[in-house]
N, C-alpha and C positions, 0 to 999 in steps of 0.2 A: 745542171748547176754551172756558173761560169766560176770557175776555178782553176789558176794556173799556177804554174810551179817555178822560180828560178832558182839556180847556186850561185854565190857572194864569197869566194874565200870561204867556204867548207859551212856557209849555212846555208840551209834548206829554207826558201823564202814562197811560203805558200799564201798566196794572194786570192783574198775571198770578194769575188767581184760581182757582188748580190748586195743591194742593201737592207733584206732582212734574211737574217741566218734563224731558220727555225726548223722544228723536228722534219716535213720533208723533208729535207736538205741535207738533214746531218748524217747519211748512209752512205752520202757520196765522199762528204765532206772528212769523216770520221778514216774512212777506208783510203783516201790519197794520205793524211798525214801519217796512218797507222803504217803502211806499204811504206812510206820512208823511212820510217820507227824502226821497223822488221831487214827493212836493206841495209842498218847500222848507221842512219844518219843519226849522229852524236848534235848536232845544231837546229834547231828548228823556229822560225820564225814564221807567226800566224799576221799577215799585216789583212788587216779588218777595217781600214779609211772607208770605203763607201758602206761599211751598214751600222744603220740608225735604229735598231731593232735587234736582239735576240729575245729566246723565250727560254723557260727554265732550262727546257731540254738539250738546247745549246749549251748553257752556261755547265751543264752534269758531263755530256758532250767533251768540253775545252779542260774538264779537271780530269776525265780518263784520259784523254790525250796527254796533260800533264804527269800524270802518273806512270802509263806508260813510257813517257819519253825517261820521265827519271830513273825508271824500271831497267831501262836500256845504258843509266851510267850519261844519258845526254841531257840538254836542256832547251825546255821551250819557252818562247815569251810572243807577248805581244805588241804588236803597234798599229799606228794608227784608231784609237779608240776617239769611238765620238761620246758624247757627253754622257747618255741615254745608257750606251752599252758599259762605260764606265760606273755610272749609277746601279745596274745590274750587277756588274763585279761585286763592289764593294758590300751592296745589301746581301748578298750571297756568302760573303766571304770570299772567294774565290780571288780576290789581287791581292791577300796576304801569300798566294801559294805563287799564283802566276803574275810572274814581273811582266808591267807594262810600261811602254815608250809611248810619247807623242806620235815619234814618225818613224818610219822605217832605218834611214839612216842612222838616228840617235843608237835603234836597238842594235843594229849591225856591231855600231862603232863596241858596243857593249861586251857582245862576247869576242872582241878583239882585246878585252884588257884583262 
């Protein structure tokens, strides 16, 4: 899975660089955010700009990641959502829990306030 990690002023910016996120994927996917969860990252940003596709499994995936992160006293969001993957949040529910941004920056700027 291409999947990379940076830090921004104490968030955890995990950049999913696949444009469909689906069940293969979410054992790699699930296990780098959880490993930041579990090392006491209190910050976490999922930036998702190249995928145009998830499937349920992802979306169950992005609400234990939420869960945990809140579990842990931190908080996760997202950015870079395309139109598609936004349509899936919302029929699901799931972007009444987890805040989402346009763009990475926007979210940064976020948990600086």
């Amino acid at each position: 899975m291409n999947l990379t990690t940076d830090h921004n002023d104490g968030v955890a910016i995990v950049r999913v660089g696949e444009t469909r996120l689906m069940y293969p994927l979410l054992s790699e996917f699930s296990g780098a955010v959880t490993t930041l969860i579990k090392n006491g990252q209190q910050k976490v940003l999922i930036d998702l700009s190249p995928v145009v596709y998830v499937d349920s499994a992802s979306i169950g995936c992005l609400m234990d990641l939420y869960r945990q992160t809140a579990a842990a006293g931190g908080t996760l969001k997202l950015s870079g959502i395309q139109k598609r993957v936004e349509t899936m949040l919302t029929m699901t529910g799931a972007q009444q829990f987890i805040e989402v941004h346009a763009d990475e920056q926007g979210a940064l700027d976020t948990f600086r306030e």
